[in-house]
C-alpha positions in Angstrom: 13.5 17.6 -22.3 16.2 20.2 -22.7 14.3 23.0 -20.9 14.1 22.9 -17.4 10.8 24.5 -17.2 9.0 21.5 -19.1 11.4 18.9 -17.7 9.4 17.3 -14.8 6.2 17.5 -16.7 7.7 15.7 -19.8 9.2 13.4 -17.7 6.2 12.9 -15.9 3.9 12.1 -19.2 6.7 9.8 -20.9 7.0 8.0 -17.6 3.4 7.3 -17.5 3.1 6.5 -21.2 5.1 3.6 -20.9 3.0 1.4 -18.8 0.1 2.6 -21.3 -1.6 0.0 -23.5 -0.7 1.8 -26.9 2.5 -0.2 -27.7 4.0 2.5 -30.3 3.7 5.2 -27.6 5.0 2.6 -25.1 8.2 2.3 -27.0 7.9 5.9 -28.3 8.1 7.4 -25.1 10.6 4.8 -23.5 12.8 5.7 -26.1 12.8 9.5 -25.3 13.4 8.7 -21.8 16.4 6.5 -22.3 18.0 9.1 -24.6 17.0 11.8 -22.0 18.6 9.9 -19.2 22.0 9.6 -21.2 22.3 6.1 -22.4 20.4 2.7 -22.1 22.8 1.2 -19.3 20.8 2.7 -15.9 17.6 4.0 -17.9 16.7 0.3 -19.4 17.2 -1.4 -16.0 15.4 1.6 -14.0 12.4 0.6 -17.1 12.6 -2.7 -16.9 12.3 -2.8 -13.2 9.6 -0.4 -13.5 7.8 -2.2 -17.0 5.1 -4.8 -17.3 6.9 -7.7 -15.7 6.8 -6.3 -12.1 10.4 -7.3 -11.2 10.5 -4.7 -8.9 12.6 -6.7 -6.1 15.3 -4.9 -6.7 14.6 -1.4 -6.0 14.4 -0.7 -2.6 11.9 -1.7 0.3 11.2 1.8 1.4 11.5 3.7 -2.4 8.4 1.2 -3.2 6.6 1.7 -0.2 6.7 5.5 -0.9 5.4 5.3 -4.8 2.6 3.0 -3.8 1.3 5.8 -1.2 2.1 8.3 -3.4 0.0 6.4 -5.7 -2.5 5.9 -3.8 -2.7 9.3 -3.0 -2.8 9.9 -6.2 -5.9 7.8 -7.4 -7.8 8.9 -3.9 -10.6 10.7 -5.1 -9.0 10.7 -9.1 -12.2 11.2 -11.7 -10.0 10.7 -14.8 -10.2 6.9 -15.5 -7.5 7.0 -17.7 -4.9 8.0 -14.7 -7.1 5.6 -12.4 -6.0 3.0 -15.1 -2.0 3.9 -14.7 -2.8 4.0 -10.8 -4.4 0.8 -11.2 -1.3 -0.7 -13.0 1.1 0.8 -10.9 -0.2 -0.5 -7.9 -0.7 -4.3 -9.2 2.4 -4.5 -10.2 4.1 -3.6 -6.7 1.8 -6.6 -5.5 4.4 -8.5 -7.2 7.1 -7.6 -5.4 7.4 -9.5 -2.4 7.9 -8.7 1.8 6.1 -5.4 3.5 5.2 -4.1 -0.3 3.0 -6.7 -1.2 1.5 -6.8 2.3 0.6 -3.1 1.2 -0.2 -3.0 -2.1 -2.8 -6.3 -2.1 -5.2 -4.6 -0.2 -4.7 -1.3 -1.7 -5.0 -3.3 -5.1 -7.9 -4.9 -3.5 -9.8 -1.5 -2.5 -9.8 -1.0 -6.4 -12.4 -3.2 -6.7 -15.0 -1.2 -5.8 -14.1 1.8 -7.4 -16.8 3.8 -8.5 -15.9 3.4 -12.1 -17.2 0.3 -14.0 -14.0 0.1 -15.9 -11.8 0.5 -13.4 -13.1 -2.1 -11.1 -13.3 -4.6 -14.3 -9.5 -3.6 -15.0 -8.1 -4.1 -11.5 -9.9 -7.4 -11.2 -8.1 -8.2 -14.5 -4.4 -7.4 -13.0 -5.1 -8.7 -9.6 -6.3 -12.1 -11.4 -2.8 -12.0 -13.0 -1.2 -11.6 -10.0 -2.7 -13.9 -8.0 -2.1 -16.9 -11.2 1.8 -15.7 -10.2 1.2 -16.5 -6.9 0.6 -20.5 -7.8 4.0 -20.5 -9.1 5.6 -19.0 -6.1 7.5 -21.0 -3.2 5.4 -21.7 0.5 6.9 -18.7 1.8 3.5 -17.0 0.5 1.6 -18.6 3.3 -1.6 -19.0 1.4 -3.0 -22.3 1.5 -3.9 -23.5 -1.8 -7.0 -24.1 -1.4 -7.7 -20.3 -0.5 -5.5 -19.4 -3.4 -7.8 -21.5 -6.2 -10.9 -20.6 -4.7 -9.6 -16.3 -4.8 -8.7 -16.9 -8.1 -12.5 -18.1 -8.8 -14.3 -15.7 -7.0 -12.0 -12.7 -9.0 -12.5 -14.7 -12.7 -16.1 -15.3 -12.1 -17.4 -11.9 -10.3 -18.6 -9.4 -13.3 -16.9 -6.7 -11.2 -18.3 -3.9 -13.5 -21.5 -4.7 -12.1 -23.3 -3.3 -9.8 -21.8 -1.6 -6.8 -24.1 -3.5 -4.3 -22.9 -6.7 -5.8 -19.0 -6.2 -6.2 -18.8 -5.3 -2.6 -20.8 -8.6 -1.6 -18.0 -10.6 -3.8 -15.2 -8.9 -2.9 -15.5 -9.1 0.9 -14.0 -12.7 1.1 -11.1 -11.9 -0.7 -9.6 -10.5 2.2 -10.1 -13.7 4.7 -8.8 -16.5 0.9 -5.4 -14.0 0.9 -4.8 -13.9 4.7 -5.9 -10.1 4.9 -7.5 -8.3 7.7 -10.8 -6.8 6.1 -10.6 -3.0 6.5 -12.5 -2.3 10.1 -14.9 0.1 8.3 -16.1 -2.5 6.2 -15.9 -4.7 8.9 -17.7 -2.4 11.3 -20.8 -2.1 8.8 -21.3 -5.4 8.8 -21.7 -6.1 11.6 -23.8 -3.2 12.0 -25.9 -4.5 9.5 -26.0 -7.6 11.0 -27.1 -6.0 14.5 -30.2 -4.1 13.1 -31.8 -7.0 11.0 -31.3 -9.2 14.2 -32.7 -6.2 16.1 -35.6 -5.5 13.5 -36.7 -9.6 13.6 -36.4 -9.2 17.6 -38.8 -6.5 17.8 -41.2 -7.9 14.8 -41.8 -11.0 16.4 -42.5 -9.3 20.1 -44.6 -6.6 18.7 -46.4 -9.3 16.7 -46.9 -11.2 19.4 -48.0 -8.2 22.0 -50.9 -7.5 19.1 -51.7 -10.9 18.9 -52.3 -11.5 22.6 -54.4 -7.9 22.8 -56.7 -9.4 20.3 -57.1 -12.6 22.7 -57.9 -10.3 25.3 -59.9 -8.1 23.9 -61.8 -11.3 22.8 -61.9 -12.9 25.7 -63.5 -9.5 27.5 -66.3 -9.7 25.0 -67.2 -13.0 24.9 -67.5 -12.8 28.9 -69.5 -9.7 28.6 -72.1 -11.1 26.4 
């Protein structure tokens, strides 16, 4: 990381090697960073904040808002799966962190779900799962009712959310109501959309059925007379 010119991409790669799943290049590339950052005193408690356990509370409010929508920026539109992974990770992990930053990572972390790759949805389902079994532990300042809680965590552990697309977005629609979310008005907006046309569609069935029905009595009627 001595030269300049190769600084912020090094830095870049290391960084995003450490929350990877290979544990040797995990600890490989932490290890480069601390010694690139001078010592272990700042760069292990910057990593640590930043690692697996998602103690993120102490870094502040407005730094984490910013890397989750540069994050989400980042995976919008992403077709490498293996950065849609660290997005993915990155992401669940500020749900753990607690105030306006979980308000705005869980349905960002939730949006994952339906991702148009298998593996990420199955991934993200797998992280939010985690995060949601850290939620039972947590104090009633949460404000989910238990009840909601349990039956999200059921609906996330027994969803094959690599499925098909169809069917994830079926499952993961009442997510948003168990974890005191506002479903996105898009989604909203279609369904009651779709709602509106098959109510629309039986309407119309039943009066056009009924119209030919009653032109048949007629028309029956007029010949029986006529004869």
């Amino acid at each position: 990381m001595d030269e300049d010119a190769y600084k912020g991409p090094i830095f870049e790669g290391c960084v995003a090697s450490i929350g990877g799943l290979d544990k040797s290049l995990a600890s490989a590339a932490s290890s480069s960073v601390v010694r690139a950052l001078g010592g272990p005193s700042s760069a292990e408690l910057f990593l640590s904040r930043l690692g697996w356990t998602g103690a993120a509370d102490g870094l502040r409010e407005g730094l984490l808002l910013e890397m989750l929508e540069m994050t989400r920026n980042e995976a919008r539109g992403c077709a490498d799966v293996s950065r849609l992974l660290a997005c993915t990770t990155t992401i669940c992990q500020l749900v753990g962190a607690g105030g306006a930053v979980r308000e705005a990572a869980l349905p960002a972390a939730l949006a994952l779900l339906i991702n148009r790759f298998p593996k990420v949805r199955k991934y993200a389902a797998e992280q939010i799962y985690l995060k949601l079994l850290a939620f039972e532990a947590e104090d009633e300042s949460l404000q989910i009712p238990a009840l909601q809680l349990q039956r999200a965590l059921e609906l996330v552990a027994e969803t094959a959310w690599d499925g098909p697309l169809d069917h994830v977005r079926h499952a993961r629609s009442p997510l948003f109501g168990l974890l005191g979310l506002a479903e996105p008005k898009k989604l909203a907006g279609k369904a009651a959309d779709a709602a509106s046309r098959a109510a629309a569609v039986g309407t119309f069935g039943t009066d056009d059925s009924e119209s030919y029905s009653t032109l048949l009595a007629d028309a029956a009627r007029g010949l029986g007379s006529g004869m």
